[in-house]
Gaussian input, Z-matrix of N, CA and C with variables (Angstrom, degrees):
# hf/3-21g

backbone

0 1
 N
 C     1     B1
 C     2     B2     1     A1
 N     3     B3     2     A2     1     D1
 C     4     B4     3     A3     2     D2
 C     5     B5     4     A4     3     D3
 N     6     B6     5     A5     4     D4
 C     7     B7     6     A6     5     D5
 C     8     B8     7     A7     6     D6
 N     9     B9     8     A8     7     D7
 C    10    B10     9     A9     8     D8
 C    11    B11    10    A10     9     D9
 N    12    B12    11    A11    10    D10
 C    13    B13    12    A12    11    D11
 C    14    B14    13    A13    12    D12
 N    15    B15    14    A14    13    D13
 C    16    B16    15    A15    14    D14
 C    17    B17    16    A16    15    D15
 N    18    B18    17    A17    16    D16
 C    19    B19    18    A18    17    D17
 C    20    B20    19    A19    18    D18
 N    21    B21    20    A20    19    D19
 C    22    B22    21    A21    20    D20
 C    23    B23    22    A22    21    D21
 N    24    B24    23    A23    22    D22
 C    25    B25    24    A24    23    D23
 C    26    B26    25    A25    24    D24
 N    27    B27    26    A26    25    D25
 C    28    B28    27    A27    26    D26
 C    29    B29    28    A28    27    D27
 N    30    B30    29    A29    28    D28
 C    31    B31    30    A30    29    D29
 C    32    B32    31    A31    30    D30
 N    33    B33    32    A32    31    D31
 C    34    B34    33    A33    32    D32
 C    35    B35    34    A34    33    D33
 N    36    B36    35    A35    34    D34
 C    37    B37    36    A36    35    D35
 C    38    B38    37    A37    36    D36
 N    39    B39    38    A38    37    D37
 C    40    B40    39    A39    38    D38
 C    41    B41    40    A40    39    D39
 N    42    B42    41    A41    40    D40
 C    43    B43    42    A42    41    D41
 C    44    B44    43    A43    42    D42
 N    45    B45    44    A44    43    D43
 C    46    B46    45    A45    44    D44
 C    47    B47    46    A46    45    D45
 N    48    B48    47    A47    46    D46
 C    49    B49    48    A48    47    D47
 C    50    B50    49    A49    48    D48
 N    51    B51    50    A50    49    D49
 C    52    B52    51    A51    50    D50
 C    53    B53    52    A52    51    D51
 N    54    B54    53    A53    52    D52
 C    55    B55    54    A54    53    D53
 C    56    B56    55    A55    54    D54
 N    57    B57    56    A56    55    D55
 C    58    B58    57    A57    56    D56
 C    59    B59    58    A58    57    D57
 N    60    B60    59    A59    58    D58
 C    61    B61    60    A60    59    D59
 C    62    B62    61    A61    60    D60
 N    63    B63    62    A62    61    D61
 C    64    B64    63    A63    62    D62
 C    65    B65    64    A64    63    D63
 N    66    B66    65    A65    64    D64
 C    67    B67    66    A66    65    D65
 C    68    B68    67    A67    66    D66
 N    69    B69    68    A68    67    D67
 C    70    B70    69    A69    68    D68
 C    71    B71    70    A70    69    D69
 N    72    B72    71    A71    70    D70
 C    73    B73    72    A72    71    D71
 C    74    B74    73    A73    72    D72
 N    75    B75    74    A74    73    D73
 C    76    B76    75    A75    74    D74
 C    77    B77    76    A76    75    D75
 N    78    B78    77    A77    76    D76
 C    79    B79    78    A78    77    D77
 C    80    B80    79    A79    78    D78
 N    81    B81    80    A80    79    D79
 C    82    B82    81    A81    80    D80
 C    83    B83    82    A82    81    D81
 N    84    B84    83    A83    82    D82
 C    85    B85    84    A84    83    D83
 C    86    B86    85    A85    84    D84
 N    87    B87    86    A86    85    D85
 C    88    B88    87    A87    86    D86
 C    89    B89    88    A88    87    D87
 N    90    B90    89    A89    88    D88
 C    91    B91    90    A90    89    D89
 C    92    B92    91    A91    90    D90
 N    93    B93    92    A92    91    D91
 C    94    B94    93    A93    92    D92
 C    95    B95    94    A94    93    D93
 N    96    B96    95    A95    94    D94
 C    97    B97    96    A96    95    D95
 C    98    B98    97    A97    96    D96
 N    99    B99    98    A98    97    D97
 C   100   B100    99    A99    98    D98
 C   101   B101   100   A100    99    D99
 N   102   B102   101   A101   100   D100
 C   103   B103   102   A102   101   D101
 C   104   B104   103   A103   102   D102
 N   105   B105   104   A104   103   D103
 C   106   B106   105   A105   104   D104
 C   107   B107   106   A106   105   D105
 N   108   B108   107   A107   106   D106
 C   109   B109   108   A108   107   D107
 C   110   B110   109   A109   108   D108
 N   111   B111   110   A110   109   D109
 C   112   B112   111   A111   110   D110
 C   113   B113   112   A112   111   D111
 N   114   B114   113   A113   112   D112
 C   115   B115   114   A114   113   D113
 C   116   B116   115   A115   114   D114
 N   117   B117   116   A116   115   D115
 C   118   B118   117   A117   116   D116
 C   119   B119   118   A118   117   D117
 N   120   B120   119   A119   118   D118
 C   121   B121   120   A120   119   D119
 C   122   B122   121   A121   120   D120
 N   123   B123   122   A122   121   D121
 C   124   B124   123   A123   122   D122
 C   125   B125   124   A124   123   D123
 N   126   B126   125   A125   124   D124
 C   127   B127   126   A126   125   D125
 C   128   B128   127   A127   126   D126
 N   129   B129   128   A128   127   D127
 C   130   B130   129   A129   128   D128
 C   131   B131   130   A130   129   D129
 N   132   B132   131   A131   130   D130
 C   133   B133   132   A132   131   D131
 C   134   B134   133   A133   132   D132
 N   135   B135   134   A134   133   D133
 C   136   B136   135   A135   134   D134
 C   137   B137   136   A136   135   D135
 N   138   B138   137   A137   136   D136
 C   139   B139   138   A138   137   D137
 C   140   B140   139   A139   138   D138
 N   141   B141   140   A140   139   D139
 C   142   B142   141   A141   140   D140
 C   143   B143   142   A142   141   D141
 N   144   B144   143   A143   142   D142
 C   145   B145   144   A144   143   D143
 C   146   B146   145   A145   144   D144
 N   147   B147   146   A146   145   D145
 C   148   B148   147   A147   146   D146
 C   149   B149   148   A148   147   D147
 N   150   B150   149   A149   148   D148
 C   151   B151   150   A150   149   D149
 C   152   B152   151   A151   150   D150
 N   153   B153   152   A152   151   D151
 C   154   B154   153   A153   152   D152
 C   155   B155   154   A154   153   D153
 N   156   B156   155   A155   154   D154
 C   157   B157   156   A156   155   D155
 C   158   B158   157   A157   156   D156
 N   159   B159   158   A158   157   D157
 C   160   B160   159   A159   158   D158
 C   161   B161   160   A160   159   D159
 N   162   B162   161   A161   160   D160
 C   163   B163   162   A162   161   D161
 C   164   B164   163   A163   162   D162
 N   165   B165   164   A164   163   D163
 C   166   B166   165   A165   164   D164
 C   167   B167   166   A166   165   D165
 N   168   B168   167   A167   166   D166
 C   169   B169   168   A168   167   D167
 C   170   B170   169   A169   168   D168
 N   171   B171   170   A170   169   D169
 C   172   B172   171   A171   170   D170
 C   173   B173   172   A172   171   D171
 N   174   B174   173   A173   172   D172
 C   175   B175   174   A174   173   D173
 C   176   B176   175   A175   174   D174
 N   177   B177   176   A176   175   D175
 C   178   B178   177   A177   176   D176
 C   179   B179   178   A178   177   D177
 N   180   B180   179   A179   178   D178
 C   181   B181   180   A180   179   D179
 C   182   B182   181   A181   180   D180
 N   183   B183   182   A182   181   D181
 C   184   B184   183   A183   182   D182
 C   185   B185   184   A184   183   D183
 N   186   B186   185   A185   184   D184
 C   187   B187   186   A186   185   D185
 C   188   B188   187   A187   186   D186
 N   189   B189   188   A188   187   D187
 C   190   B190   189   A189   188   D188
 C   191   B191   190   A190   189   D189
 N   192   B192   191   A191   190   D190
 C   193   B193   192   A192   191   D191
 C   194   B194   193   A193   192   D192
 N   195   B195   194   A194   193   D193
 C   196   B196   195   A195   194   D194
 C   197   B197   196   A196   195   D195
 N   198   B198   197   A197   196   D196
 C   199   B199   198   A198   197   D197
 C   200   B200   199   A199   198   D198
 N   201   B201   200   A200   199   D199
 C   202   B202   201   A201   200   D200
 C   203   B203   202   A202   201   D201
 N   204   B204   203   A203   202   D202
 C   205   B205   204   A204   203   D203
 C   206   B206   205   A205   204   D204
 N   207   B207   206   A206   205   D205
 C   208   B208   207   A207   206   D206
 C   209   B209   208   A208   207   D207
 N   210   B210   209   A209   208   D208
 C   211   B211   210   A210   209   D209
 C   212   B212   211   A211   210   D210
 N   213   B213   212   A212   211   D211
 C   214   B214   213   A213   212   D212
 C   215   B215   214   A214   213   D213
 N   216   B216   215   A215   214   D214
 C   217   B217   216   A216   215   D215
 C   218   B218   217   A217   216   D216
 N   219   B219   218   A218   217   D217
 C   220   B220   219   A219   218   D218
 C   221   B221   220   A220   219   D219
 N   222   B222   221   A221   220   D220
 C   223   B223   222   A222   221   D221
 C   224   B224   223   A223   222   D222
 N   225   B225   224   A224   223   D223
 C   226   B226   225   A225   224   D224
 C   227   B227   226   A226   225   D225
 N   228   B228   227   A227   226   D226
 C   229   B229   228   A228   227   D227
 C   230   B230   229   A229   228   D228
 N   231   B231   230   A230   229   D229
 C   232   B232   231   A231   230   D230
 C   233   B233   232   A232   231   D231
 N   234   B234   233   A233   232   D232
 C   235   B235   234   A234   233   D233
 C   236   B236   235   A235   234   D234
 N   237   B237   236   A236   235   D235
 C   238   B238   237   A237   236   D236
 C   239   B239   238   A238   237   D237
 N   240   B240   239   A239   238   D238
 C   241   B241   240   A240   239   D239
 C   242   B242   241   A241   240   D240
 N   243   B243   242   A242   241   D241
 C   244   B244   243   A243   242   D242
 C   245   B245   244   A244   243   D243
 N   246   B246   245   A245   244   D244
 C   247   B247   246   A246   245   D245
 C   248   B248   247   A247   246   D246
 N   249   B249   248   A248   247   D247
 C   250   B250   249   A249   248   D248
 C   251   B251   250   A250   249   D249
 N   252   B252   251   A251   250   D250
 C   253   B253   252   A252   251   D251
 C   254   B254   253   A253   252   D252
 N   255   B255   254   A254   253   D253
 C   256   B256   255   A255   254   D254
 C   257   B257   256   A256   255   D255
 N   258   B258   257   A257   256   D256
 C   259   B259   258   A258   257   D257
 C   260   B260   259   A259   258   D258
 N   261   B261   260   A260   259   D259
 C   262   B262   261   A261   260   D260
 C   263   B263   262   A262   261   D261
 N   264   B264   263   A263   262   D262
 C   265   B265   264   A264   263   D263
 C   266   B266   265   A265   264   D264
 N   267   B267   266   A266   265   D265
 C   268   B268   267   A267   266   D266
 C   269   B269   268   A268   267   D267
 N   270   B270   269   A269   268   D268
 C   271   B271   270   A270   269   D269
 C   272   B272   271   A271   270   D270
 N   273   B273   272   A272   271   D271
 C   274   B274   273   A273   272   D272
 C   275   B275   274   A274   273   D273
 N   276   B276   275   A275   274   D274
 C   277   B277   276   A276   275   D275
 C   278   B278   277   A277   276   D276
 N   279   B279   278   A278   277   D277
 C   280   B280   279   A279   278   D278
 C   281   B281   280   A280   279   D279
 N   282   B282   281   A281   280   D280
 C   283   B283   282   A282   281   D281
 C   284   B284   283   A283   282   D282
 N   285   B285   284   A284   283   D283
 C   286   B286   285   A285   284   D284
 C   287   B287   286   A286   285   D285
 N   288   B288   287   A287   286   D286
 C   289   B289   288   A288   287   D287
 C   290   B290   289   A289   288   D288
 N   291   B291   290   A290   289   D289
 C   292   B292   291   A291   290   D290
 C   293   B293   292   A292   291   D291

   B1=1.4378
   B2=1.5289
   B3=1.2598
   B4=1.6304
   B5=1.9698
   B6=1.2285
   B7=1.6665
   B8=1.8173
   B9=1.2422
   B10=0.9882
   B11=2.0360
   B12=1.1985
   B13=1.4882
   B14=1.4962
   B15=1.3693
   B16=1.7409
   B17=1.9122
   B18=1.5010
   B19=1.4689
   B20=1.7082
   B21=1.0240
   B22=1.4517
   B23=1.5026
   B24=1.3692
   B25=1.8110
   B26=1.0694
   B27=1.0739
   B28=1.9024
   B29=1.8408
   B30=1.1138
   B31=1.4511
   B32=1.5673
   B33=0.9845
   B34=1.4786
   B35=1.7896
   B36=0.9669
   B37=1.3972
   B38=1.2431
   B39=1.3542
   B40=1.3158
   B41=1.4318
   B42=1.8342
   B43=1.2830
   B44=1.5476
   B45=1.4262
   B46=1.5526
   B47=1.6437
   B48=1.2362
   B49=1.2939
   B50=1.2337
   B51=1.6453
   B52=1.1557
   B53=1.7302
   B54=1.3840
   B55=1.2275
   B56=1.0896
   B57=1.4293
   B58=1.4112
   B59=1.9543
   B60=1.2874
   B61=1.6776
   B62=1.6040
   B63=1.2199
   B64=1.4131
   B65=1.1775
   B66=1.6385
   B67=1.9137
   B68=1.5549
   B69=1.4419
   B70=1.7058
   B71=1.4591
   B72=1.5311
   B73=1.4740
   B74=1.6964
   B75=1.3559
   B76=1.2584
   B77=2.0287
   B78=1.2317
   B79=1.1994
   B80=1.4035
   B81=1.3097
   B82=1.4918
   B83=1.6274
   B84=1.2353
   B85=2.0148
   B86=1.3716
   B87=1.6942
   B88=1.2163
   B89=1.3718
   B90=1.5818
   B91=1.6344
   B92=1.4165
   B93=1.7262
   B94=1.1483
   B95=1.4293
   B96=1.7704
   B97=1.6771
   B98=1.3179
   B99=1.7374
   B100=0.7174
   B101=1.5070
   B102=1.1701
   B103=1.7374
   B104=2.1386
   B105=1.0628
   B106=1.2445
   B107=1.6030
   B108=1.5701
   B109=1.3416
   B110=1.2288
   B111=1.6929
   B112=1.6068
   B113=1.5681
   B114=1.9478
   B115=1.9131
   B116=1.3418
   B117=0.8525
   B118=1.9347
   B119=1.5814
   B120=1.3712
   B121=1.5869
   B122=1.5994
   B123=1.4506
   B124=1.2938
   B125=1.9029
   B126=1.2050
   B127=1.0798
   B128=2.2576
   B129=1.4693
   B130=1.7027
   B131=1.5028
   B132=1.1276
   B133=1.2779
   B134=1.9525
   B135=0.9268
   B136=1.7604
   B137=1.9932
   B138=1.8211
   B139=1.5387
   B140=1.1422
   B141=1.5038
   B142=1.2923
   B143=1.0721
   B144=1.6872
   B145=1.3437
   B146=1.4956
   B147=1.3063
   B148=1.6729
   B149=2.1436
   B150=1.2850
   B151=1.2528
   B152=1.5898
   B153=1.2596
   B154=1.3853
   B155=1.3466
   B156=1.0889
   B157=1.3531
   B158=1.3459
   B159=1.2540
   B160=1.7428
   B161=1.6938
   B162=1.3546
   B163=1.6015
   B164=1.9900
   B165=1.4086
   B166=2.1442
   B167=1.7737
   B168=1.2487
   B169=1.9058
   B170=1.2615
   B171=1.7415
   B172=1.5223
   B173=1.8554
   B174=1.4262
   B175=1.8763
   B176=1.1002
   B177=1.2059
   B178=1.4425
   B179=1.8897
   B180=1.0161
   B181=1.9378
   B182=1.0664
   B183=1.6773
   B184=1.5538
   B185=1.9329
   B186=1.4786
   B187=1.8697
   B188=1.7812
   B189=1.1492
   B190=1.6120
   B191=1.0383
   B192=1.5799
   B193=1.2252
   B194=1.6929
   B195=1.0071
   B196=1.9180
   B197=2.1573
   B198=1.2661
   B199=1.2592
   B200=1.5686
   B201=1.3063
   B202=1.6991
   B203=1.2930
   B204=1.1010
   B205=1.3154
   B206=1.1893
   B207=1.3800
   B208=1.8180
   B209=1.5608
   B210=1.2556
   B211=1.2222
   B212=1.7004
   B213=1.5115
   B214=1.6314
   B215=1.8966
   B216=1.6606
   B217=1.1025
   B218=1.3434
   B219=1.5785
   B220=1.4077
   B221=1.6862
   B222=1.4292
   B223=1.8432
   B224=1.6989
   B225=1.5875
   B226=2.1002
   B227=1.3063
   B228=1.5023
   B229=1.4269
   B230=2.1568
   B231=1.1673
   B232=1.7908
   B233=0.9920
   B234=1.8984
   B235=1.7217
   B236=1.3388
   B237=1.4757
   B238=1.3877
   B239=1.6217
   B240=1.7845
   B241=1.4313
   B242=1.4165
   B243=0.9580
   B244=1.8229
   B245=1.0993
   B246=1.7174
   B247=1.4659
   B248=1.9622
   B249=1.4218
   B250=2.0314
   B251=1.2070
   B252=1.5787
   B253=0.9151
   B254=1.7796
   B255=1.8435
   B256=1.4488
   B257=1.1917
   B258=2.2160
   B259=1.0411
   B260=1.4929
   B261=1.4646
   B262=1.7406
   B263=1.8348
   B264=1.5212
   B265=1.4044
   B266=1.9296
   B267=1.6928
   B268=1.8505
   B269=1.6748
   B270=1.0455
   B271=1.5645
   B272=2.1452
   B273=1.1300
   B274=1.9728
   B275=1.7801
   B276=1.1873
   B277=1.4507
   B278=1.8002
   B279=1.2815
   B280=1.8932
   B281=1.7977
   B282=1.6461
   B283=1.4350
   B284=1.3380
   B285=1.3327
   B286=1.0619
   B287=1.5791
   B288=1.4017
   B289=1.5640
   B290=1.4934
   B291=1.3913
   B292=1.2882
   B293=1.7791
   A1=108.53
   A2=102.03
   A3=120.66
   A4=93.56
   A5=123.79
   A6=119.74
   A7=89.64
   A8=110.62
   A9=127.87
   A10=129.00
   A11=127.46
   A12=115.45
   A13=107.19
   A14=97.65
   A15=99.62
   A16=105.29
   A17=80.01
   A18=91.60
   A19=130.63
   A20=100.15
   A21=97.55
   A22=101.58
   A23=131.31
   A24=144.41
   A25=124.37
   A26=94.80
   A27=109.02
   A28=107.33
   A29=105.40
   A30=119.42
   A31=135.67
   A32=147.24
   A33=122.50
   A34=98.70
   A35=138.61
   A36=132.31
   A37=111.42
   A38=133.83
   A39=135.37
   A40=117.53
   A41=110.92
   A42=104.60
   A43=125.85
   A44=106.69
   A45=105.65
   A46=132.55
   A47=109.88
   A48=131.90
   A49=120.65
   A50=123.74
   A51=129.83
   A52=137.13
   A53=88.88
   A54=125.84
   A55=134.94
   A56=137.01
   A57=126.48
   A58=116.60
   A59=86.01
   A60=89.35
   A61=111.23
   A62=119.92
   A63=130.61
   A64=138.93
   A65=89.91
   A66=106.86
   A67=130.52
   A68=91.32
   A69=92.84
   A70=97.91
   A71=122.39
   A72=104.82
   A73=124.00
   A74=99.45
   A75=121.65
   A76=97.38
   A77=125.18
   A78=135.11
   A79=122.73
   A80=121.33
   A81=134.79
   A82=107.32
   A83=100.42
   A84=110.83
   A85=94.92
   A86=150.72
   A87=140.68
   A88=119.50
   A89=118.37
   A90=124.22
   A91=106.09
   A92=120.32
   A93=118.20
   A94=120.99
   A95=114.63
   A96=100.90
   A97=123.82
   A98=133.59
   A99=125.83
   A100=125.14
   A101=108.51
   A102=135.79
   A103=89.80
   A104=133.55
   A105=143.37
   A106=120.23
   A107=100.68
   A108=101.35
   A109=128.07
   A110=122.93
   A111=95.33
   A112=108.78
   A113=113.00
   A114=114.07
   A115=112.38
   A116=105.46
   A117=103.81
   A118=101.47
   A119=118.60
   A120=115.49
   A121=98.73
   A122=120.00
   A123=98.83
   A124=136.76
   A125=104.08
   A126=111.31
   A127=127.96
   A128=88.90
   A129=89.84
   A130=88.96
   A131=138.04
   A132=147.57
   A133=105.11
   A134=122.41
   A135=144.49
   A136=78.09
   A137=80.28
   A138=92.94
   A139=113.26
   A140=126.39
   A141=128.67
   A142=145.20
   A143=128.60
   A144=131.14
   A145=125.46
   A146=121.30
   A147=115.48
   A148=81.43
   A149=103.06
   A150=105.24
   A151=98.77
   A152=118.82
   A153=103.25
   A154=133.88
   A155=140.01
   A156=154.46
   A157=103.18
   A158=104.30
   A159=103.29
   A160=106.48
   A161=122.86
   A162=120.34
   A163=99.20
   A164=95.38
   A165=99.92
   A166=88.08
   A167=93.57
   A168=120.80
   A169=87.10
   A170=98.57
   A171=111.49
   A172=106.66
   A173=100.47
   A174=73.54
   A175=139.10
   A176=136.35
   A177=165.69
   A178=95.48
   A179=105.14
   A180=125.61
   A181=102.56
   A182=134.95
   A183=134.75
   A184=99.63
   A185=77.97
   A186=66.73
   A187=94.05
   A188=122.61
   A189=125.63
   A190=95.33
   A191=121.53
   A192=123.21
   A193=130.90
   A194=86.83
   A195=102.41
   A196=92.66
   A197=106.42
   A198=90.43
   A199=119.71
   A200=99.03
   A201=94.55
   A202=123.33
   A203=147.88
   A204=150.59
   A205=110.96
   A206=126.73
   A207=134.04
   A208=106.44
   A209=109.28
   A210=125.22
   A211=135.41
   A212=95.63
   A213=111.56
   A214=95.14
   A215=123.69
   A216=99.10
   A217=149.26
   A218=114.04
   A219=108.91
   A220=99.19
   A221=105.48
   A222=113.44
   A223=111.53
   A224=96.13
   A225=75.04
   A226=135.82
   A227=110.11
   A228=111.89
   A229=81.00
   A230=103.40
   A231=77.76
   A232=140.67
   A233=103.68
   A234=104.01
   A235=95.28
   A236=144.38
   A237=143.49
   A238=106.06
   A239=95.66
   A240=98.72
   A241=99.45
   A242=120.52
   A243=104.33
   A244=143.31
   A245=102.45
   A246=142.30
   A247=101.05
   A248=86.20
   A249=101.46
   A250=103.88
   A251=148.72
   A252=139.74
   A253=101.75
   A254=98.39
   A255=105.83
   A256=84.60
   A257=100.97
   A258=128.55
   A259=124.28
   A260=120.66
   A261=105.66
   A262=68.94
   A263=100.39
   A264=118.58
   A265=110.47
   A266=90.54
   A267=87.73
   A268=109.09
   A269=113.32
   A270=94.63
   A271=82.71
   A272=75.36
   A273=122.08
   A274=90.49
   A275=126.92
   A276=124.51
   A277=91.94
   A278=105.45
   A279=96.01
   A280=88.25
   A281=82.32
   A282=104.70
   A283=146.28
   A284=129.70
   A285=124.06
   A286=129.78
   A287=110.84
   A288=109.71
   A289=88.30
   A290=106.02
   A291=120.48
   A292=119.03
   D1=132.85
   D2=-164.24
   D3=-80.68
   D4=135.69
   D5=164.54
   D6=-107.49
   D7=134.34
   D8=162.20
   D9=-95.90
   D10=112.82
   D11=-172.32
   D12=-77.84
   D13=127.21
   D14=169.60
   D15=-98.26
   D16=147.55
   D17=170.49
   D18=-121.06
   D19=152.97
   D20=-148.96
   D21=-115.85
   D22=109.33
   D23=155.12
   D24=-73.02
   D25=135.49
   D26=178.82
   D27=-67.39
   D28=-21.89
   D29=-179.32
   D30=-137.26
   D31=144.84
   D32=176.24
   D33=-75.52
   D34=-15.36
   D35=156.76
   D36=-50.65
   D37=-63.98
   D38=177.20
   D39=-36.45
   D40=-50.03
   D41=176.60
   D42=-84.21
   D43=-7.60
   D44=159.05
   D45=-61.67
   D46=-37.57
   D47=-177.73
   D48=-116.23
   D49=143.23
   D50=162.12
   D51=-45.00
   D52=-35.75
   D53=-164.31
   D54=-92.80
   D55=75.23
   D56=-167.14
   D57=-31.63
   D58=-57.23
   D59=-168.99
   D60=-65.35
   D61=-33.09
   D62=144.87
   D63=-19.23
   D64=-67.23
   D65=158.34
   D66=-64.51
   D67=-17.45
   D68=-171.98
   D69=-95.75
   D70=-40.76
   D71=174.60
   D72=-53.76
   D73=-33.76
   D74=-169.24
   D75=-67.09
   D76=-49.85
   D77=163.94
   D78=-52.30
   D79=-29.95
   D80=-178.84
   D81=-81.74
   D82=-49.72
   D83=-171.19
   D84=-92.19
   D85=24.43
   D86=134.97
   D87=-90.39
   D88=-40.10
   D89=149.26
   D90=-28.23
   D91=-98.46
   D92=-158.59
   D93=-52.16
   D94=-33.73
   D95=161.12
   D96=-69.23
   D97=-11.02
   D98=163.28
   D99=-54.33
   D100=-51.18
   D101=-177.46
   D102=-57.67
   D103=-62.47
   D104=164.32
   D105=-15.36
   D106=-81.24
   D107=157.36
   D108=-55.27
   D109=-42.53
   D110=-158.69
   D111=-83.96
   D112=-1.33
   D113=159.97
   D114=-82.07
   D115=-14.15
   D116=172.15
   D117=-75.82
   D118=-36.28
   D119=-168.26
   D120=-92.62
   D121=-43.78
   D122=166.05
   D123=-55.93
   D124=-46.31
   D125=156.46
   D126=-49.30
   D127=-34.14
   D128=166.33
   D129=77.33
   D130=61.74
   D131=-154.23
   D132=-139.62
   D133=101.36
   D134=-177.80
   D135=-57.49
   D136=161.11
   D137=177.28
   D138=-88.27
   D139=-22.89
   D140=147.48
   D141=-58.59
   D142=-17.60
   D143=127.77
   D144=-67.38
   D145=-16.16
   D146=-178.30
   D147=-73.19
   D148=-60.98
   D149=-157.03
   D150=-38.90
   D151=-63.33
   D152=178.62
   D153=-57.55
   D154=-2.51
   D155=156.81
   D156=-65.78
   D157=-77.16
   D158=-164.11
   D159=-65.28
   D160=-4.88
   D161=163.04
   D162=82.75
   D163=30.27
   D164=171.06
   D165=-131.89
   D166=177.68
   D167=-177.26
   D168=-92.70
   D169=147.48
   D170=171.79
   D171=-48.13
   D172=-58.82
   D173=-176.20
   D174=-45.44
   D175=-18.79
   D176=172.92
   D177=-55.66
   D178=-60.95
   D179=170.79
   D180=-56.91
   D181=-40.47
   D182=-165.15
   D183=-88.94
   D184=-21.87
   D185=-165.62
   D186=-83.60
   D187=-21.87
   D188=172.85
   D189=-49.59
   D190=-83.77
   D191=-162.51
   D192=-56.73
   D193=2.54
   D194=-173.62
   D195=-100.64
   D196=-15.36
   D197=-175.05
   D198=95.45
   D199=0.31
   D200=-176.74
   D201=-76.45
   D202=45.47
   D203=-130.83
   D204=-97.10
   D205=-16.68
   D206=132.85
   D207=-5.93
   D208=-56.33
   D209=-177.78
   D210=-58.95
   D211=-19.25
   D212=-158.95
   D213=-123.62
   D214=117.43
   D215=131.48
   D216=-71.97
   D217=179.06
   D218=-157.19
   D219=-68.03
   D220=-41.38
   D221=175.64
   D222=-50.09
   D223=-52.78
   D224=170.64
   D225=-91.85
   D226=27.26
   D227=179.07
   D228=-106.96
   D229=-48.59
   D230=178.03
   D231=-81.14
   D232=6.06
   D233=165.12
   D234=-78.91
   D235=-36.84
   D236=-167.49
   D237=-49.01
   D238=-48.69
   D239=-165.88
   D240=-76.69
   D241=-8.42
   D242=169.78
   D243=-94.59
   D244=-17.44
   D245=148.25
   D246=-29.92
   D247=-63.00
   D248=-178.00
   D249=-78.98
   D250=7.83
   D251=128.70
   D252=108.53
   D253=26.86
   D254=-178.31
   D255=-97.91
   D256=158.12
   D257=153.99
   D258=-83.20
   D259=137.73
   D260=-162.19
   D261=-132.89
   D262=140.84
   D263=147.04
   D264=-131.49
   D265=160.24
   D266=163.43
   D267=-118.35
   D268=163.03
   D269=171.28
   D270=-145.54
   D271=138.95
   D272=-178.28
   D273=-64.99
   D274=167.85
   D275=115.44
   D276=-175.79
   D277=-172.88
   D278=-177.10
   D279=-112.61
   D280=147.32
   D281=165.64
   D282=-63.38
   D283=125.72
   D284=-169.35
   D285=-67.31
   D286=151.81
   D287=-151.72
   D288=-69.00
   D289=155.66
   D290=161.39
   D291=-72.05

């Protein structure tokens, strides 16, 4: 009988990526597209009007909404969100010991 080691993340970011700093960008630019989509859906807003708001082509909106965020830096997902008239902050602090 095989024992297998499990490993254990502070985040499902963590276990996606190698990379702390990786994971955290990657954690930061799913927030603010999160925040993106769900004022585009509150608003009831086509990807062709978000697109024109936020000043990109609807595909640009399709590829948001598909999740591709490979695609998006963290700077043009928060000019988007400001385009929609969201407030984006970050806040710093150090991590807790393991």
């Amino acid at each position: 009988m095989t024992t297998t080691k499990r490993t254990t993340f502070a985040s499902v970011w963590d276990a996606i990526e190698d990379s702390r700093e990786i994971a955290a960008s990657l954690r930061l630019r799913a927030e603010v597209a999160n925040a993106i989509i769900e004022e585009m859906r509150r608003r009831k807003l086509t990807q062709a009007r978000a697109a024109a708001i936020c000043g990109v082509t609807q595909p640009r909106i399709s590829d948001l909404m598909r999740g591709r965020l490979d695609l998006f830096s963290l700077d043009a997902l928060i000019d988007m969100a400001a385009q929609l008239e969201l407030r984006t902050s970050v806040t710093v602090r150090r991590r807790r010991a393991a």
